[in-house]
N, C-alpha and C positions, 0 to 999 in steps of 0.2 A: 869979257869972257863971262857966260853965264854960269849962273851957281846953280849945280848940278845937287839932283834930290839924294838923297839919301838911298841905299842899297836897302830892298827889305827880304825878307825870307817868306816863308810860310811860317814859320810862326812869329812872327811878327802880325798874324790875321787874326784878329780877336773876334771870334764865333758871337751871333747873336744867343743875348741870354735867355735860357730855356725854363722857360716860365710859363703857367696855366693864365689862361686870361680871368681874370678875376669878377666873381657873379657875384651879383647882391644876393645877400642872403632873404630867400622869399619866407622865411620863418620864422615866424615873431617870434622875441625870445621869451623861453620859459613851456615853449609850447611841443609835442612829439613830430615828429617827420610823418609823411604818407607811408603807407608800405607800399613797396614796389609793386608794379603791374606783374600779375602772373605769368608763369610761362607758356609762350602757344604750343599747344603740341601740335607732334609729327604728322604731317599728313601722310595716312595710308599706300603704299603704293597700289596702282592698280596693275595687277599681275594679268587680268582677261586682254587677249588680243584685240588688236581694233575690230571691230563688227565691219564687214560688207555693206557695202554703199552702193547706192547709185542702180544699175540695170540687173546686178547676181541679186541683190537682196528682189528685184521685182518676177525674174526668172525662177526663183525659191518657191515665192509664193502661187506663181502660175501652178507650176509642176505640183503641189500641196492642193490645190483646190480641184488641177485634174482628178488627182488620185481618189480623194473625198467624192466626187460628182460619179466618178466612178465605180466607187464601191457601196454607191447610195443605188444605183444604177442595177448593180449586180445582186442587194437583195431586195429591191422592189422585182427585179426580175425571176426571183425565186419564191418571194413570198405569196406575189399578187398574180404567176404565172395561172392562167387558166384558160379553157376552151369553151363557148358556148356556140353547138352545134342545133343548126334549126333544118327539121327534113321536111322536102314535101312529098308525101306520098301520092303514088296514084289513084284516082280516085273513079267511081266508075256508078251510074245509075240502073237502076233494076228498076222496071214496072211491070207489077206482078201481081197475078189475080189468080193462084192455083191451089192444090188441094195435097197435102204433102203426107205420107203415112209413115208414123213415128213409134216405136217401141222400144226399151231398153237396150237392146241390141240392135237393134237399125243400122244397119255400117256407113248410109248413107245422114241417116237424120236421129241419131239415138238424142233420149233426154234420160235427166236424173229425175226423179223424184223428190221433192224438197217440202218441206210442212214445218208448222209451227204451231205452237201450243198456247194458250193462257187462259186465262180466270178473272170475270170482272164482278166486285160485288154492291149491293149499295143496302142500305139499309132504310125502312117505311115502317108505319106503323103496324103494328097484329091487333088484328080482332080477338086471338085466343091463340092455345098448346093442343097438339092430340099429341098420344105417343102411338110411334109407330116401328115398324122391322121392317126398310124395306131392303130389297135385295139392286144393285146395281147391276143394270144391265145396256145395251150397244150393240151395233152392227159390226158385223166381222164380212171379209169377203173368202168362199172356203174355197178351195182350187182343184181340181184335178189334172196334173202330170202323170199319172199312174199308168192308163188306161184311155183308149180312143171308144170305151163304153163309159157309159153313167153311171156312177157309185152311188147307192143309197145308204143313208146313213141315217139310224135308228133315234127314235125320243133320248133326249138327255143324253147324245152322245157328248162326250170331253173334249174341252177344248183349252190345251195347260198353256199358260204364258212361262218365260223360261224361267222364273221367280215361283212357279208351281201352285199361279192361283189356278182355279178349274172354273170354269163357267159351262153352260150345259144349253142345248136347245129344247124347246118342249113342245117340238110337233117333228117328224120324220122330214129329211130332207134330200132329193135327189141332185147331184152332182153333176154339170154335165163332163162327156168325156173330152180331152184332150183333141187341138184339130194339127194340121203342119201349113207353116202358110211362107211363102218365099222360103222355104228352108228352116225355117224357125219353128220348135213346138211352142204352141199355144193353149195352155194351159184352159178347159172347160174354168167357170166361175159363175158362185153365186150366192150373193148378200145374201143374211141371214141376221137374226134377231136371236143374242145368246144373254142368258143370266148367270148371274153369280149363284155360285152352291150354296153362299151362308149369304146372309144379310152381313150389312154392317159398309161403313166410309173405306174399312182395307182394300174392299174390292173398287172400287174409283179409282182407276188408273187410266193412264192416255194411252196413245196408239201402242200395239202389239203384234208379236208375230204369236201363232198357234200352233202347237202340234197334236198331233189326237192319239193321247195313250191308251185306248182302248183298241184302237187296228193293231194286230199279232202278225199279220205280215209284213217284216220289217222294210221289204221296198214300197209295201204298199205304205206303211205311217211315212214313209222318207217322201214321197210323190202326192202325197196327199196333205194338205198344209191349209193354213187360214192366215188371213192379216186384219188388222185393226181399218175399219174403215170412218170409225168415229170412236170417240174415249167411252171407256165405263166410268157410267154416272148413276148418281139417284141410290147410291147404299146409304141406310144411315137408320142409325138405334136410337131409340131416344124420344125427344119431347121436339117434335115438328111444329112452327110456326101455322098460323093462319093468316092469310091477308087476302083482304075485301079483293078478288076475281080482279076486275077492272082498273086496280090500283097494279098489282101484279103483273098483268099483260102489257102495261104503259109500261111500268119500270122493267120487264126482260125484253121488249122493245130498243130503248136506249141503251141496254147494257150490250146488247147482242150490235149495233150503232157504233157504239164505242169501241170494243171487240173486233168488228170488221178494221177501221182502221188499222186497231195495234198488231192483227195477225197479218194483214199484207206489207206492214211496215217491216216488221220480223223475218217475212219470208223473205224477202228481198236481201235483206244482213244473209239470213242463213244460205243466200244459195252459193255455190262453188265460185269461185273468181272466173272470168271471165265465160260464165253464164249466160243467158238471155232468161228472165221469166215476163210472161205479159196478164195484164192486169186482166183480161178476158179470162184464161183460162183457169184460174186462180178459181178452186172450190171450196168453202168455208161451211163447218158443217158446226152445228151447236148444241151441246146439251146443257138443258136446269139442271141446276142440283137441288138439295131439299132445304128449305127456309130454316132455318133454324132460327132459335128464339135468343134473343138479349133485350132482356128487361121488357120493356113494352112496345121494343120492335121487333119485326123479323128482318134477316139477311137475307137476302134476295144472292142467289148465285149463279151464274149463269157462265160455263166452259167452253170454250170452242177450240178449231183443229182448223188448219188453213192446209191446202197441197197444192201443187202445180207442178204442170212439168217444167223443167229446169233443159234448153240448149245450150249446147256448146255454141261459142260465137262461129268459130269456124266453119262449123259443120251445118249452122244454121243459112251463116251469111253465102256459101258456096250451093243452096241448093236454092236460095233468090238469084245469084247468077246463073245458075242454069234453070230456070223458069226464065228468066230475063233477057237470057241470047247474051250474057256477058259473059267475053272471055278475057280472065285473069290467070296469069301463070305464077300467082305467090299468093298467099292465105288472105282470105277480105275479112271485117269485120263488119258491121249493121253500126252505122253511129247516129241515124237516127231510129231507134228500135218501138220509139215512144209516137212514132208518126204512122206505125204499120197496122191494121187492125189484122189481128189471132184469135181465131177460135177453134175450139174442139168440137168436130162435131158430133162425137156421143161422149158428152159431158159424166159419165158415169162410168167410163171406162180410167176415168184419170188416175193415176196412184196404183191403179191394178195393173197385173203382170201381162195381160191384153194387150194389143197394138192398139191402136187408134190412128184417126186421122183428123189434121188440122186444117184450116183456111188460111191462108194467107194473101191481102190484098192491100193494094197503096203504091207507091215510089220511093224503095230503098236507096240510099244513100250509102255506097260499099265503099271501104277503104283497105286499101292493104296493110295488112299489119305487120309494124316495122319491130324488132325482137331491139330496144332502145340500148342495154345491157349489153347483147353481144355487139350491137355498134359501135358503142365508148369502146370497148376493151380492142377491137378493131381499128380503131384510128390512133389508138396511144403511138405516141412517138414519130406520128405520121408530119409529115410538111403538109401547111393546110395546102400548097399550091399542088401535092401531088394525091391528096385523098379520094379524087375519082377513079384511083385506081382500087380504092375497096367497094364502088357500087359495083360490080362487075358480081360480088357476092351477092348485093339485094337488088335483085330486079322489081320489088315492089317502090324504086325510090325513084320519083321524076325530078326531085332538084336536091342539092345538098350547100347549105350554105356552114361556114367555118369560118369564126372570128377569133381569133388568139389575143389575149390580154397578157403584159403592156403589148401596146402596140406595132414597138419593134421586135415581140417573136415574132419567129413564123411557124413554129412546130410547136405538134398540141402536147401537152403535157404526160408524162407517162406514170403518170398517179392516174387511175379510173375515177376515185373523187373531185377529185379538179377538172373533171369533163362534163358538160350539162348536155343530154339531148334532149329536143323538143320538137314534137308530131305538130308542123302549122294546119290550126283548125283552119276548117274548109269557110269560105264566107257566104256569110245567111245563110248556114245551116241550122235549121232547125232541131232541136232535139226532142 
């Protein structure tokens, strides 16, 4: 029979003993410990949502750079919006060789009267001083309106400029009477040589009208009149230069040279905008004045007066078309005017209240004139594709071109500054 083990329990279990495993000591003795490693801190939570990924974040960006392309789009479209319009007008040739009669009032062919003034000096040697008093004097042209008879009118009758100088003639003068010519009275006229009442440089003045306060019948002084046909020159008190003849006649020579330029330069500035004046008809009249003395030389002075008749383009360029057999049905202008030869053919009638007549000969060059102003303000806001519906206003216009900037407008701008129009010059035309 086998010997049976022993009955045990749970506690008869003896637990292993609960013991730290034992470390070499890593520190020499006598010596301080490390200090512990610091504490890591917490990392932050991140509270922001995950970000879009993948094909929204590429969708985001599309739709972002639309918008942008877009509103880069919309003010180049505002800023840089403009229209530059280019017209061709109709254009039409005159050859013309006729003889045209022109007066103030002409309904067909009037002109303005246009003049200009200046003074050129230079300064030459003197042989010597005189003193002298002399009196300033000049041509007047004297008129008669009055009467279809001849006024005569007495030595040293007056003649007041509206400043109240008096100047006087010193031989009797007869007047012719008044004639009526197409409708129009025509005033009798005739030049005449008047002096200043006192000596002296006050009376030196340029051109003038006249009235004669010694006529007592008040329609007769109102119809009876004078005008300045060259300036009062030559008054002057004093100690007058002398210079050697021959030196004198050279230098009022170049002065009067000089002179002609600067006074058809002038005249041109002075005439009314769109004028015609031509260098033919142009009369330049001269007075000396008296040398005066500085130190050992004399000044040399020499005045002049420039006039000519002054046309309207209009009125000008539509009686070359009708000399010419050209029919235009809107206003022409002359744009080669510099290519026509003009003369007057009684050159003394010019500036005076008389008709006259002119020549006219060569091959005009007529253009109609396009009014550029009321066309811009005419197309505002127009679609370039439907602007032919405003030539239907300008019958002077053969073509109209319309380019709108950027170049996906298509309607012109409705600010009138942001419209350019331009007349296309005509090719080889000469001016």
């Amino acid at each position: 029979m086998s010997q049976q083990e022993p009955h045990r329990s749970i506690q008869d279990i003896i637990p292993p003993a609960r013991s730290r495993p034992i470390r070499p000591n890593m520190n020499p003795v006598g010596t301080t410990p490390p200090p512990p490693p610091p504490p890591t801190p917490p990392q932050p939570l991140d509270l922001r949502p995950d970000r879009p990924k993948g094909p929204v974040n590429l969708v985001i960006f599309v739709v972002g750079a639309l918008i942008l392309v877009a509103a880069a789009l919309a003010a180049v479209s505002v800023f840089f919006h403009r229209a530059d319009v280019v017209v061709t007008p109709h254009r039409y040739t005159a050859t013309v060789d006729s003889t045209f009669e022109t007066s103030s009032e002409n309904p067909l062919l009037p002109h303005k009267k246009v003049t200009s003034e200046d003074t050129k000096t230079k300064s030459v040697p003197a042989t010597g001083t005189k003193d002298v008093e002399n009196r300033a004097s000049g041509t007047i042209t004297v008129y008669n309106a009055f009467s279809t008879k001849s006024e005569r009118l007495i030595t040293n009758t007056r003649f007041e400029t509206p400043e109240g100088k008096i100047y006087r003639v010193h031989t009797p003068i007869v007047v012719p009477g008044y004639t009526m010519k197409a409708g129009i009275k025509v005033p009798g006229s005739l030049d005449v040589t008047v002096y200043a009442s006192e000596p002296g440089e006050t009376y030196n003045i340029g051109l003038s009208d006249f009235k004669l306060p010694g006529l007592k019948d008040p329609k007769q002084a109102e119809l009876i009149y004078a005008k300045s046909k060259t300036p009062m020159s030559g008054g002057f008190v004093g100690k007058q230069a002398v210079v050697e003849p021959s030196l004198r006649a050279q230098t009022v020579s170049e002065l009067k040279a000089e002179l002609d330029r600067a006074l058809r330069d002038k005249l041109q500035q002075n005439a009314p905008a769109d004028y015609l004046i031509f260098a033919d008809t142009i009369s330049v009249v001269y007075a000396e004045g008296t040398d005066t003395a500085e130190g050992s030389n004399a000044i040399v002075r020499v005045s002049g007066t420039a006039s000519a008749p002054a046309f309207p383009q209009a009125a000008f360029a539509q009686a070359l078309a009708t000399a010419g057999a050209v029919t235009a049905n809107t206003p022409l202008m002359v744009e080669n005017p510099a290519s026509l030869t003009v003369k007057v053919t009684t050159p003394d009638s010019v500036g005076t209240d008389s008709p006259f007549s002119i020549t006219v000969s060569g091959s005009a060059s007529l253009v109609a004139m396009i009014p550029t102003e009321q066309l811009a303000n005419d197309l505002l806001g127009k679609s370039k594709n439907t602007v032919n519906e405003v030539l239907a206003q300008y019958p002077g216009i053969a073509d109209l071109l319309v380019k709108v900037y950027p170049f996906w407008r298509v309607q012109i701008p409705m600010d009138a500054k942001n419209v350019k129009v331009e007349i296309a010059p005509a090719e080889g035309l000469t001016q």
